[in-house]
DOTORLUM-222540 format. One line per field, with one value per residue: residue in three letters; x, y, z of N, C-alpha, C in turn. Coordinates in pm, whole numbers. Layout:
BEGIN
r (ALA / ...)
n.x (X / ...)
n.y (Y / ...)
n.z (Z / ...)
ca.x (X / ...)
ca.y (Y / ...)
ca.z (Z / ...)
c.x (X / ...)
c.y (Y / ...)
c.z (Z / ...)
This chain:
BEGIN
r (UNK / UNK / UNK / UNK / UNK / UNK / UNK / UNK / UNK / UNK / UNK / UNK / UNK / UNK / UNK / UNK / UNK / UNK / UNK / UNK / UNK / UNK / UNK / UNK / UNK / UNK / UNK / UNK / UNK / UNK / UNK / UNK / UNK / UNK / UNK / UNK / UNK / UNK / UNK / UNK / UNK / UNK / UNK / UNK / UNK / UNK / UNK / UNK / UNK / UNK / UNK / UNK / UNK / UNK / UNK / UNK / UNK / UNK / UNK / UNK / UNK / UNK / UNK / UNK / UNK / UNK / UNK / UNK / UNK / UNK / UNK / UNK / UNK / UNK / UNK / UNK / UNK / UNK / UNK / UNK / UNK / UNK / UNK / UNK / UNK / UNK / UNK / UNK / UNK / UNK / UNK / UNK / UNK / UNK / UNK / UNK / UNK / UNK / UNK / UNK / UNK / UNK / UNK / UNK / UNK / UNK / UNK / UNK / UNK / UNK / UNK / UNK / UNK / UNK / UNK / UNK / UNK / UNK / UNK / UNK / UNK / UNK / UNK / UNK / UNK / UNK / UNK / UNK / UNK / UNK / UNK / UNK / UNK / UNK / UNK / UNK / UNK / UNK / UNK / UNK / UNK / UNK / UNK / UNK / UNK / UNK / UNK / UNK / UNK / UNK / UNK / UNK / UNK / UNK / UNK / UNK / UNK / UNK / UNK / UNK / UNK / UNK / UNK / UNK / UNK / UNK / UNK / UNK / UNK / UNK / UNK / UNK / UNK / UNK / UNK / UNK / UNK / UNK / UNK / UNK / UNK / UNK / UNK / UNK / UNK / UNK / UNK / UNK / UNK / UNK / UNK / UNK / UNK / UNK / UNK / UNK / UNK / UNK)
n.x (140 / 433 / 436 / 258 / 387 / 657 / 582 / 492 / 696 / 834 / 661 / 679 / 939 / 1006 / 800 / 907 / 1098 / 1089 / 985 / 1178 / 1340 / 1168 / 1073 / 1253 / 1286 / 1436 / 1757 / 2030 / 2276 / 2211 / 2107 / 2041 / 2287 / 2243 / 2047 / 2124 / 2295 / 2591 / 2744 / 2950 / 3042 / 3230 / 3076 / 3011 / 2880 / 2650 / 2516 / 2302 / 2302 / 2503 / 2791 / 2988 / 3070 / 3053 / 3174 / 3167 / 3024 / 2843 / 2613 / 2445 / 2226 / 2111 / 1766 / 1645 / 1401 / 1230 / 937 / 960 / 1148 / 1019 / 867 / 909 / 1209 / 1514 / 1406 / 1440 / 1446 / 1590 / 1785 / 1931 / 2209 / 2327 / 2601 / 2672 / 2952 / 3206 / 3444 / 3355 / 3199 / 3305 / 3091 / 2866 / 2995 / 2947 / 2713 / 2603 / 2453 / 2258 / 2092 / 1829 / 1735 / 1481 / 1346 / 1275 / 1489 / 1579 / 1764 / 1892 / 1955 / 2132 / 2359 / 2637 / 2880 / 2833 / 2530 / 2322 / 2110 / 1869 / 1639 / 1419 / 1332 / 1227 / 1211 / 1386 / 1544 / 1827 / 1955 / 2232 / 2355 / 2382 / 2287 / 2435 / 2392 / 2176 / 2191 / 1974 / 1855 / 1943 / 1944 / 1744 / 1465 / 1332 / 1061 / 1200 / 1250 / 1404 / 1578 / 1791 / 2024 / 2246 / 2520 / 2706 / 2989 / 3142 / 3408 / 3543 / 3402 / 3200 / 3197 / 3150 / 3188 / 3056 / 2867 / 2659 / 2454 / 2295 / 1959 / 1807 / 1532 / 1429 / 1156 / 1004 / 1178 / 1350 / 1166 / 1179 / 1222 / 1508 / 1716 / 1984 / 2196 / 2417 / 2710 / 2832 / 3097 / 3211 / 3191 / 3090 / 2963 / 2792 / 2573 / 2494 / 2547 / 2758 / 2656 / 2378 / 2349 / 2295)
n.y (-1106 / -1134 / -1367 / -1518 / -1471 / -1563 / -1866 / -1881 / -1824 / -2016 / -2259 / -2255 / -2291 / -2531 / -2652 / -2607 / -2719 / -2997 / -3076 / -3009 / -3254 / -3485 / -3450 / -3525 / -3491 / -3315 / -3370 / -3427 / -3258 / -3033 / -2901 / -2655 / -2653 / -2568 / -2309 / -2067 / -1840 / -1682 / -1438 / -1151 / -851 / -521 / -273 / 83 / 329 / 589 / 619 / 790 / 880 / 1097 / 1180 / 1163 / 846 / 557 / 202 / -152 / -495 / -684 / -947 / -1182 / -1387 / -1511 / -1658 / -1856 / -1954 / -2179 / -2126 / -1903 / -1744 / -1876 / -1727 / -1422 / -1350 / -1309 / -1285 / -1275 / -1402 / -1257 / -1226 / -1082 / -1001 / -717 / -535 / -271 / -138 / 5 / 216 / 449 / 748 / 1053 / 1212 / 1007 / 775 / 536 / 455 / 161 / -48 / -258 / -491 / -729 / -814 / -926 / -975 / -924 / -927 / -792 / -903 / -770 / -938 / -869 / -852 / -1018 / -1044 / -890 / -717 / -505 / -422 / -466 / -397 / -436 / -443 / -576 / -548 / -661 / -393 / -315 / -134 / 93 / 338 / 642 / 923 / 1169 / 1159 / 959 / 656 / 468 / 424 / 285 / 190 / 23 / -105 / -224 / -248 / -234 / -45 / -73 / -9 / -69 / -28 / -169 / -311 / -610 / -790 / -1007 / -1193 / -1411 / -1735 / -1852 / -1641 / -1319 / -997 / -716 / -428 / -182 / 44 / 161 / 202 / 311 / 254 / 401 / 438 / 653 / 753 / 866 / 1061 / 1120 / 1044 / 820 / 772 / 570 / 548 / 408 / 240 / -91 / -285 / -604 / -967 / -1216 / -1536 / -1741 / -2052 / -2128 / -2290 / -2110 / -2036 / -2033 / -1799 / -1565)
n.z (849 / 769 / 877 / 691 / 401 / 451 / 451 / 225 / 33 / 118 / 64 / -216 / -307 / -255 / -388 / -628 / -563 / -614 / -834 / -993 / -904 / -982 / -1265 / -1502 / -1775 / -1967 / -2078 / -1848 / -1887 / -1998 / -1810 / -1564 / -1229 / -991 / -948 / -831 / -683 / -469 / -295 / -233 / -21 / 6 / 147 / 176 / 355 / 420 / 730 / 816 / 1026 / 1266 / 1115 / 797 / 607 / 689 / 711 / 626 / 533 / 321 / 217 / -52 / -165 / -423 / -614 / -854 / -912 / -1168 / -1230 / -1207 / -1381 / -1629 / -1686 / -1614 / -1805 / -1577 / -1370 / -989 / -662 / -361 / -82 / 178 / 336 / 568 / 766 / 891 / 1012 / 1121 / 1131 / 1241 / 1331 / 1516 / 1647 / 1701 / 1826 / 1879 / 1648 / 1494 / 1206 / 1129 / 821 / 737 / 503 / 202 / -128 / -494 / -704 / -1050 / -1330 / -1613 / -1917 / -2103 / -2249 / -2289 / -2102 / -1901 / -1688 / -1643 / -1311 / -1068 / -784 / -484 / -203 / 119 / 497 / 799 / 1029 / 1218 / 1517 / 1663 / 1891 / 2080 / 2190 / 2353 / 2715 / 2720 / 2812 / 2867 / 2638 / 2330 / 2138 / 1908 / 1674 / 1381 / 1090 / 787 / 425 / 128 / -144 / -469 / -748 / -1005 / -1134 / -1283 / -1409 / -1567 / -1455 / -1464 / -1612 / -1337 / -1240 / -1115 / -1105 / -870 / -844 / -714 / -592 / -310 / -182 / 187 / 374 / 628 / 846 / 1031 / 1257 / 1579 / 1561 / 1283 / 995 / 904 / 627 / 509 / 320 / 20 / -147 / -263 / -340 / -476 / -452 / -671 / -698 / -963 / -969 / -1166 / -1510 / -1712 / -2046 / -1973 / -1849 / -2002)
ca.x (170 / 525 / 454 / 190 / 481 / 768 / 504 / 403 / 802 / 902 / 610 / 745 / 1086 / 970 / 740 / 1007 / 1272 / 1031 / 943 / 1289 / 1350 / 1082 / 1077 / 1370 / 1283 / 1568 / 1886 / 2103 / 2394 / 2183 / 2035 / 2122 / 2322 / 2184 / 1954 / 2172 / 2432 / 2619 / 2769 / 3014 / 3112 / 3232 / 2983 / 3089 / 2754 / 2649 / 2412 / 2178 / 2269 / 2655 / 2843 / 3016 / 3066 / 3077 / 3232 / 3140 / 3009 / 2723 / 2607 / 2331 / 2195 / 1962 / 1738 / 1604 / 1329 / 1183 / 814 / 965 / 1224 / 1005 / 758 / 956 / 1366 / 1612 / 1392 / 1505 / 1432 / 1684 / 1757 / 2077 / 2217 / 2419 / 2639 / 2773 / 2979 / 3379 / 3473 / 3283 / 3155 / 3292 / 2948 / 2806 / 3064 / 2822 / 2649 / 2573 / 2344 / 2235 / 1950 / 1830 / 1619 / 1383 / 1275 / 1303 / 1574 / 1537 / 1865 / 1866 / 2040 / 2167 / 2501 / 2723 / 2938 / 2757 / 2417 / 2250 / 2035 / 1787 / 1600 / 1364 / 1325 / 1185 / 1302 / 1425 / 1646 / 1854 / 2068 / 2240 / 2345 / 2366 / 2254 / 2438 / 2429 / 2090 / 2208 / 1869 / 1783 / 2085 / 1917 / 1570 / 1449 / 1183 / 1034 / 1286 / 1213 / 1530 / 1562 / 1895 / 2091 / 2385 / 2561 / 2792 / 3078 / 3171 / 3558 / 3590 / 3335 / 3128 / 3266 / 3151 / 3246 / 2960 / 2909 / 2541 / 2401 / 2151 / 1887 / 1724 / 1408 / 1377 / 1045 / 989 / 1309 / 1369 / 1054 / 1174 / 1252 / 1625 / 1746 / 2070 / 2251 / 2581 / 2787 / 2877 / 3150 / 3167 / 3236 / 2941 / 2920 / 2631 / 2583 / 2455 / 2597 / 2785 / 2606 / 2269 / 2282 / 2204)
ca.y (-1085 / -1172 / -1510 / -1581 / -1448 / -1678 / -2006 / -1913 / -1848 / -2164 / -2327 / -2211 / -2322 / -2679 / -2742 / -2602 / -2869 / -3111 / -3038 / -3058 / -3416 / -3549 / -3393 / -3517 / -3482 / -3263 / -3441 / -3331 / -3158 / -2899 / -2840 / -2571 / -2728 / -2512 / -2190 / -2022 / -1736 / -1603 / -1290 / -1099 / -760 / -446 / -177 / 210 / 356 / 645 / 553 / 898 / 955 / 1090 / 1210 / 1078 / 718 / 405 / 43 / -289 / -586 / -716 / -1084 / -1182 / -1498 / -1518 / -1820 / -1821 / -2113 / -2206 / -2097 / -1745 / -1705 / -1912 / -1601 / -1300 / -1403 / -1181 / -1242 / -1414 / -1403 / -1234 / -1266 / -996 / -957 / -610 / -520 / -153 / -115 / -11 / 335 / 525 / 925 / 1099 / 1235 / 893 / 677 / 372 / 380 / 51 / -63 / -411 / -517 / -857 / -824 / -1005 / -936 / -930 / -902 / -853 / -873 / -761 / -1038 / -812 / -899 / -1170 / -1071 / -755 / -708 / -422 / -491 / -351 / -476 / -399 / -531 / -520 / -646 / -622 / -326 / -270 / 43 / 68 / 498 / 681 / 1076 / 1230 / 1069 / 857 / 537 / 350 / 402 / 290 / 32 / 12 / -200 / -164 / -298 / -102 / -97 / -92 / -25 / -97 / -38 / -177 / -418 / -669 / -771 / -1093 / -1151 / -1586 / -1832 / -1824 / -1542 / -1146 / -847 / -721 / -326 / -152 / 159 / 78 / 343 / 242 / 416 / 345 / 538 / 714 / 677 / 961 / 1175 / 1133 / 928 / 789 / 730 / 512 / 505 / 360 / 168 / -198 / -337 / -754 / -1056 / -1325 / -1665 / -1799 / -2171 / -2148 / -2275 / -1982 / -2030 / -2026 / -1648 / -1471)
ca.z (709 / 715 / 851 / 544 / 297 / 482 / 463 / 83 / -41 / 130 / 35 / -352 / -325 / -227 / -501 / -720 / -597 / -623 / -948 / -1054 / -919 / -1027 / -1399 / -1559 / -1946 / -2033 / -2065 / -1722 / -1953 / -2062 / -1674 / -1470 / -1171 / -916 / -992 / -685 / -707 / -350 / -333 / -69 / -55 / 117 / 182 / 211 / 392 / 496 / 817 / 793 / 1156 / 1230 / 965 / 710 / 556 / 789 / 650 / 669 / 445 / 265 / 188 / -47 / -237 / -520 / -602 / -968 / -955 / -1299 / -1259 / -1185 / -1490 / -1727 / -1719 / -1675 / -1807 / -1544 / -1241 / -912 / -554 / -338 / 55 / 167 / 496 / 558 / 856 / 844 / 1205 / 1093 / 1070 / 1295 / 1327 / 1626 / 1694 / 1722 / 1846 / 1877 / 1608 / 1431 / 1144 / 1041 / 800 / 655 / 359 / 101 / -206 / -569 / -810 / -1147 / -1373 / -1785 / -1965 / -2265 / -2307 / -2251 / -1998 / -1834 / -1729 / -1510 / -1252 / -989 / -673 / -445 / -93 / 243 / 590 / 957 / 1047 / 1384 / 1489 / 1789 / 1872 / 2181 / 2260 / 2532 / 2832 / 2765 / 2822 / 2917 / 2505 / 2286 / 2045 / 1797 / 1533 / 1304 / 963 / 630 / 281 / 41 / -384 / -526 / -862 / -1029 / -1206 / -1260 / -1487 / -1547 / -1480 / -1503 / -1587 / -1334 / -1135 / -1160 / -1019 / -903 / -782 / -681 / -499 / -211 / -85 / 270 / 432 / 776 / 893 / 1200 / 1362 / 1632 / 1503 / 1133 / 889 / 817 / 463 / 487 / 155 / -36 / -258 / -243 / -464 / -439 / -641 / -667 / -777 / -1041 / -976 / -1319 / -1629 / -1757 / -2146 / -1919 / -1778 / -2083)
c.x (304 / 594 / 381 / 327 / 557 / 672 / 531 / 558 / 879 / 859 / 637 / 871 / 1088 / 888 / 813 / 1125 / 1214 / 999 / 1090 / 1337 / 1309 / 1090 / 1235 / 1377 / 1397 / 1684 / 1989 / 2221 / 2329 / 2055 / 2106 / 2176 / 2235 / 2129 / 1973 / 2267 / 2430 / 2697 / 2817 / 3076 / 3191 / 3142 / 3022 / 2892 / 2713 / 2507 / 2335 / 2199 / 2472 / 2698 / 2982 / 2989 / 3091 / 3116 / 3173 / 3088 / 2871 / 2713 / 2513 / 2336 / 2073 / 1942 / 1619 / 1509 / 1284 / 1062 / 803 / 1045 / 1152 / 883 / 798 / 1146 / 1450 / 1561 / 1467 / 1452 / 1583 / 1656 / 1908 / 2073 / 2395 / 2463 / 2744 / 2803 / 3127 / 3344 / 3381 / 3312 / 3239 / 3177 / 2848 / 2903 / 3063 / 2773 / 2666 / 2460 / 2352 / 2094 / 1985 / 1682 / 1592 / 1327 / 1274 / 1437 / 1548 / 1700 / 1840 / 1970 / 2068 / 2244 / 2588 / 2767 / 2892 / 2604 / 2373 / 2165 / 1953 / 1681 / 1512 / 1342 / 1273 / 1216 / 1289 / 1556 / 1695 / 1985 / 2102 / 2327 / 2372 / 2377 / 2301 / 2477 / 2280 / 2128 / 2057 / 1817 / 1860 / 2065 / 1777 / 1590 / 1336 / 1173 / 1110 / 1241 / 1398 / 1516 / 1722 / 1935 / 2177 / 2412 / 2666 / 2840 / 3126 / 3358 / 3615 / 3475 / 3213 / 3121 / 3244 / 3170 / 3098 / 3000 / 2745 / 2545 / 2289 / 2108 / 1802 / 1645 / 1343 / 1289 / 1004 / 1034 / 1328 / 1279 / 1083 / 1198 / 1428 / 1654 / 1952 / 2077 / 2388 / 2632 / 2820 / 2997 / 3177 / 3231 / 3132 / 2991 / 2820 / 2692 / 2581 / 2523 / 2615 / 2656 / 2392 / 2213 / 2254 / 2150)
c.y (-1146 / -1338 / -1577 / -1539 / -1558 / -1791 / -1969 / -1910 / -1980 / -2304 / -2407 / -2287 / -2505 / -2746 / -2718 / -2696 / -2957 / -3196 / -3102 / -3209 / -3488 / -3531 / -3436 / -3588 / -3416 / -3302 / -3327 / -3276 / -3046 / -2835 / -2746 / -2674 / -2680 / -2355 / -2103 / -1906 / -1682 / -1487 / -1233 / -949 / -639 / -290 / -36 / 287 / 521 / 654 / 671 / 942 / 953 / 1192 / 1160 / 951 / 666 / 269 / -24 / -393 / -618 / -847 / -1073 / -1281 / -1455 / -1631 / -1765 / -1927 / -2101 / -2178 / -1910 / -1710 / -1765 / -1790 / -1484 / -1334 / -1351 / -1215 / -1335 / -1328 / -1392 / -1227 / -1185 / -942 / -810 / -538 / -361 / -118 / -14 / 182 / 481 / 660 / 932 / 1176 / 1132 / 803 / 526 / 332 / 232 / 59 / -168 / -423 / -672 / -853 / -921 / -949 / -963 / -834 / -911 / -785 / -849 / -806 / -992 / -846 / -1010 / -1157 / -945 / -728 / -574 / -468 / -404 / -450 / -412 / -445 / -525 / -612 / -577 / -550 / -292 / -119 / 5 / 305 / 500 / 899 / 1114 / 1169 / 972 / 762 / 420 / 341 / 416 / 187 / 86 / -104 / -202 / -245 / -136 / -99 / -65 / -76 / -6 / -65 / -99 / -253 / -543 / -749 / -969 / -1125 / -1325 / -1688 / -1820 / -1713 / -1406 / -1063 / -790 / -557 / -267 / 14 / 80 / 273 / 267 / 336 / 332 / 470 / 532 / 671 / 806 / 1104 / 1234 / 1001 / 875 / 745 / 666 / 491 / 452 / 258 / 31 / -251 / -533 / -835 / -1158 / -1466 / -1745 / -2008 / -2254 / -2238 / -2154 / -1948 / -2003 / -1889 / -1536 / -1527)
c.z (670 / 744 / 739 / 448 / 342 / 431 / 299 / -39 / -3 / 75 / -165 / -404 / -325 / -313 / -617 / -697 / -593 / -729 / -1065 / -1074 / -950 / -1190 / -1410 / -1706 / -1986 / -1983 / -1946 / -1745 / -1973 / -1922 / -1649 / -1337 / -1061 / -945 / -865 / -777 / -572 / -398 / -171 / -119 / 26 / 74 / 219 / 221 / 493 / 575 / 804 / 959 / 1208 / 1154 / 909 / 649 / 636 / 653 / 678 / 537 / 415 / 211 / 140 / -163 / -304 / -570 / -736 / -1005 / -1145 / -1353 / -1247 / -1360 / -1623 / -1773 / -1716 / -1621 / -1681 / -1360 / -1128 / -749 / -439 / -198 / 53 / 330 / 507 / 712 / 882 / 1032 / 1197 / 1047 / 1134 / 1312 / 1460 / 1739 / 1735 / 1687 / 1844 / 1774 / 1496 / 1346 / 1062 / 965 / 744 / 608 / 297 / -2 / -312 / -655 / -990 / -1221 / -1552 / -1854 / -2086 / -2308 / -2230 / -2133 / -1915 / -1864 / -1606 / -1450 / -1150 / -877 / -576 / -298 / 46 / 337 / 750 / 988 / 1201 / 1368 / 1660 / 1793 / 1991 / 2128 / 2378 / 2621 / 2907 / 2737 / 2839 / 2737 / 2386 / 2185 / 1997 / 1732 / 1481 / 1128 / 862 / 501 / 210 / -97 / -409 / -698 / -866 / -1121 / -1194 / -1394 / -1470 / -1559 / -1501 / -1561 / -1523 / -1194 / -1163 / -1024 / -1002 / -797 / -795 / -522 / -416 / -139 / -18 / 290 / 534 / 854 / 1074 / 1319 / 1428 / 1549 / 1394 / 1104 / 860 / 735 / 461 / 347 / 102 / -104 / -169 / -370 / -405 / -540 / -581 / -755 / -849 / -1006 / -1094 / -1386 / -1659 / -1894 / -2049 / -1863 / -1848 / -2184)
């Protein structure tokens, strides 16, 4: 399944830059340069196993082709890699938690310089932990799902502040379920044209 999805979004992205180079009716001032925006942030998380909040960072690109936004405005295709390691529980000295997601983004282009936003995503999650004194079983990984809020603020050109909640749901992890949750605050780059993002 998630090699037919990889083949059919790559397959997507390639007839969309193809599309582009080839098509060049609209005068290249009033193009977008690249239909990209990156994005870096720091992550305040609390892993669902432990207690308290754990640290660490969050990376994530969105890719806005033209056969996606010319049918519903806001949307875009999002890819986010998240590393929460810094700041560890004393009850779980070890643990770790990385994911790298896929999914959709969809942003609401209301106002000029602020728009809310929301996301949905699914992916590959790892953990690393220890119980006690079992050492032989100190690692997992498993398919996550992910849904996001937030927003972001535009503070230059083509520069926003960008800040979001994330709720994970990593199923039937130690004969439940874990629900990793938490804040990201960030700053992102649109490749855009500024006059182009709302």
């Amino acid at each position: 399944m998630f090699r037919k999805a990889l083949i059919f979004l790559l397959s997507s992205c390639l007839l969309e830059f193809s599309v582009q180079s080839v098509a060049q009716v609209v005068p290249s001032a009033k193009q977008d340069v690249l239909p990209f925006e990156i994005g870096g942030g720091l992550s305040a998380f609390n892993p669902d196993l432990g207690s308290g909040y754990m640290l660490g960072y969050t990376m994530w690109g969105d890719y806005s082709p033209a056969f996606l936004t010319s049918r519903v405005h806001g949307l875009a295709i999002e890819a986010q890699i998240k590393d929460i390691t810094f700041n560890r529980s004393s009850s779980q000295p070890n643990v770790t938690e990385k994911s790298f997601l896929g999914g959709a983004n969809y942003a609401w282009h209301r106002y000029r310089n602020f728009y809310p936003m929301a996301s949905a995503k699914i992916g590959y999650g790892t953990i690393d932990f220890l119980f006690g004194n079992n050492y032989a079983y100190t690692h997992d990984s498993r398919v996550i799902y992910s849904s996001s809020g937030g927003g972001q603020y535009r503070l230059w050109e083509n520069v926003w502040a960008h800040a979001d909640y994330e709720y994970q749901y990593w199923p039937q992890l130690f004969s439940t379920n874990l629900h990793p949750r938490g804040l990201t605050f960030g700053l992102a780059y649109d490749f855009r044209l500024p006059q182009r993002r709302y």
